[in-house]
N, C-alpha and C positions, 0 to 999 in steps of 0.2 A: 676101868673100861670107859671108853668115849663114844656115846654114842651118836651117830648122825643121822638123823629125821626128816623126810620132806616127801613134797610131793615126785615124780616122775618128771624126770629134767631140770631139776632145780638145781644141780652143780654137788650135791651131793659126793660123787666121785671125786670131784676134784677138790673140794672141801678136804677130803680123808686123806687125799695122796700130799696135798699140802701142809695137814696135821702131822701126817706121817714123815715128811724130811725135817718140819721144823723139830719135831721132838729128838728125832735121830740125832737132828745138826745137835743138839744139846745133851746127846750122850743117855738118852734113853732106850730101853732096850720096848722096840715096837711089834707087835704081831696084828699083820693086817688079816680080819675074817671077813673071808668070802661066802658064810654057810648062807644059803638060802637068796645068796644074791643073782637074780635072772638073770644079768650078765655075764659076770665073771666069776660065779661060782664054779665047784670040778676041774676042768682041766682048765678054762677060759680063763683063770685067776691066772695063769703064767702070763697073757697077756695086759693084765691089766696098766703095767706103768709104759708098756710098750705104746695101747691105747689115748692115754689121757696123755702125755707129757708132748707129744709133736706140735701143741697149739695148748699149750698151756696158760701163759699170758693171756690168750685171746679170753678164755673161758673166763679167767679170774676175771679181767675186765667188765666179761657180760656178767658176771654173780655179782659182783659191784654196784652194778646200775640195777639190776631186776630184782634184786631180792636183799628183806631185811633179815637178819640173822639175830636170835631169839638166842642168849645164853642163860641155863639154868643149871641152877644145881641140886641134887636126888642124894639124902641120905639112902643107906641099903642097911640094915641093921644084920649083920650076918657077921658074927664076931667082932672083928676090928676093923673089916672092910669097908670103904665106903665109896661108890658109885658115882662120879659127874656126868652129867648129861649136856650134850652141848645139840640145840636142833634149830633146822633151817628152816625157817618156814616164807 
C-alpha cells in the first residue's frame, strides 16, 4: 500500500494518478481507493482520470515549484506484510 499525505491542494491527486501509470507502465497490477475521498469517492471515482489528466503537465510543474516531497518508509508487522509510506507535505 502507498500512501499519499498532504494538506488540501497540495497535488496530491496528481501525485497518485502519476504513481499509478508509472507502476502500471512497469507491469504492476494497481488498485486505486477512493474510500473516503471528498472528491471522488462513490460514483465521482469514474471521473477521476477524466478530471486530473486534461492539464497534467501544468499541475506536475506547479507540485515542482511549491512543494517538497517527504519519502518514508513504515514497517506494518502483520505477518509478512510490510507497508511504505510515501507523503507530501
Amino acid at each position: 500500500m502507498i500512501i499519499v499525505a498532504g494538506e488540501s491542494a497540495t497535488g496530491k491527486s496528481t501525485m497518485v494518478l502519476q504513481l499509478e501509470k508509472l507502476l502500471k507502465e512497469n507491469g504492476f497490477d494497481v488498485e486505486l481507493s477512493f474510500e473516503h475521498h471528498p472528491d471522488y469517492s462513490g460514483e465521482n471515482s469514474f471521473y477521476f482520470h477524466k478530471h486530473e489528466e486534461p492539464h497534467f503537465d501544468e499541475k506536475i510543474a506547479a507540485i515542482k515549484v511549491s512543494t517538497k516531497i517527504t519519502l518514508k518508509e513504515m514497517q506494518v508487522y502483520r505477518g509478512f506484510k510490510t507497508t511504505k509510506r510515501i507523503e507530501i507535505e
